[in-house]
C-alpha positions, 0 to 999 in steps of 0.5 A: 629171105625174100626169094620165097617172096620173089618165087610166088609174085614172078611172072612165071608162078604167077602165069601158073597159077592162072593156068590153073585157074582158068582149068577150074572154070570157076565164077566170078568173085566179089568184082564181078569179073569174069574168067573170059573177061581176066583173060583178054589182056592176061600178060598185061593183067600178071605184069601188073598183078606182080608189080602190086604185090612187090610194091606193096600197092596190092589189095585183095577184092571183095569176096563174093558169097555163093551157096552150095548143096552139101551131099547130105543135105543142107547148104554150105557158103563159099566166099568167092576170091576175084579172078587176080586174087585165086591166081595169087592165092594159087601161086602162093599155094604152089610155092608153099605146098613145097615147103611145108609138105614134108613136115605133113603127116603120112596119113594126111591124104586131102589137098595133096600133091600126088594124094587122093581118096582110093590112097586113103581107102587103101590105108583103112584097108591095110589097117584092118587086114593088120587086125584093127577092128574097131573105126570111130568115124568123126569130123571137125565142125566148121573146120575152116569157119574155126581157123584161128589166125593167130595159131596159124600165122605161128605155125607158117612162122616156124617154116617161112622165114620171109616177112613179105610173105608172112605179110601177104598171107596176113592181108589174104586172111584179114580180108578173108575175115576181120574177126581173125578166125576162119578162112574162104571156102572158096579160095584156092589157098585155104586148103594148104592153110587148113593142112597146116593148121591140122599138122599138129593134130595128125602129128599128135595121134600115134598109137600102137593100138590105134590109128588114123586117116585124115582127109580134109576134116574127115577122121577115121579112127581105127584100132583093135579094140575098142578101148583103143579107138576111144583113147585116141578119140580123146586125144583127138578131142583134146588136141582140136580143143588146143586149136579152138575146134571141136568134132561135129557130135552128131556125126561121131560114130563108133563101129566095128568092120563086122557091122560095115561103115561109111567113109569119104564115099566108101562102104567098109565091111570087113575085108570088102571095100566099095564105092557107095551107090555101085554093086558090091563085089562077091569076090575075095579080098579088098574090093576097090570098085571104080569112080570118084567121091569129092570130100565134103568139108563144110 
């Protein structure tokens, strides 16, 4: 079964993938080149880059450690790919996606195609206006920094039948870290990887007196009662438990929609939706105000 392999190392995909690359404006990696300098020469540069990864001649650049402020304070450190490794990285994510996205769970919302943060909202909403009242909001500590290789490479076996890929993936994560636990914050891959990683866990919360939304490693937990959202927070920390992770203590947080909450830039508050730091709305029903929240997921 090599066509998934074929598929992801072709000029085409690969062509693809630095379209979007380029489109992200992105730093330089590890090698210090830059996406100016990969871009003179660029069908020379893809032919050459398809031709390593099918001869098995490819080995990925040094990572590149950048800061970054996190929203609410603090820093969070990106590994930075080179310019030819984030255009196979996406490649790879781009032929991949397919293949694990319909085994992905409905209330999963970040990293995917055609999903976005207001779909998420509009979940929270109808859950409350079905009578859940109660939110637990919590987030996974180090999500990416906690990825364990092994599991992962166990679950990408089940819906990748290609060892060449499988191989390529492998060389991805060691050189994202040799310890064999955690992956790049940086690159354009890792995304995909911790949907696949997390799957099980959206797979194992179901409740009929409770429910979910999941975006990146942002939880919410909502139900009727309190009992509900509390049962199923167990279970939540139960199944990351099985993955080597653990919610972030601190930020765990049990409300009621009457007392209003905070979640991926939203001010929940029973049957009011707005985006925080904007003029809440005086009219009835679900307000969804405009602008953009970009999840943190340190």
């Amino acid at each position: 079964m090599t066509a998934i392999f074929d598929n992801l190392t072709c000029i085409t995909s690969l062509r693809a993938g630095w379209k979007r690359v380029r489109a992200n404006k992105g730093r330089a990696g590890g090698d210090g080149q830059t996406l100016t300098s990969f871009s003179r020469n660029t069908n020379k540069r893809l032919r050459t880059l398809s031709r390593q990864m099918r001869d098995g001649t490819y080995t990925p650049g040094p990572l590149r450690k950048a800061p970054l402020a996190k929203p609410g304070g603090g820093v969070r450190w990106l590994q930075i790919p080179c310019v030819r490794d984030r255009v196979a990285q996406t490649s790879a994510a781009m032929i991949l996606e397919k293949l694990f996205e319909p085994a992905m769970h409905d209330a999963s919302y970040a990293y995917r195609p055609g999903r976005h943060v207001y779909q998420a909202a509009g979940r929270i909403a109808d859950y409350r206006l079905r009578g859940h009242e109660w939110a637990v909001r919590c987030d996974i500590h180090d999500c990416f920094g906690n990825i364990g290789h092994k599991i992962l490479m166990r679950r990408m076996e089940e819906f990748i039948p290609c060892q060449r890929t499988m191989s390529l993936v492998r060389l991805w994560l060691r050189g994202f870290s040799p310890r064999g636990k955690g992956i790049s914050q940086g690159s354009p891959l890792s995304p995909l990887l911790a949907n696949i990683y997390l799957s099980p866990v959206d797979m194992a919360l179901r409740g009929k007196r409770a429910g979910f939304v999941r975006y990146a490693d942002d939880f919410l937990i909502v139900g009727r009662d309190r009992k509900a959202v509390l049962n199923m927070l167990k279970r939540l920390e139960i199944q990351l438990g099985k993955l080597g992770m653990e919610l972030a203590a601190r930020k765990t947080l049990l409300t009621h929609f009457s007392t209003g909450f905070e979640f991926l830039g939203f001010w929940f508050h029973e049957h009011e939706i707005t985006i925080i730091q904007t003029e809440k709305s005086s009219g009835g029903g679900w307000v969804v105000a405009s602008g953009r929240h970009a999840p943190d997921c340190a």
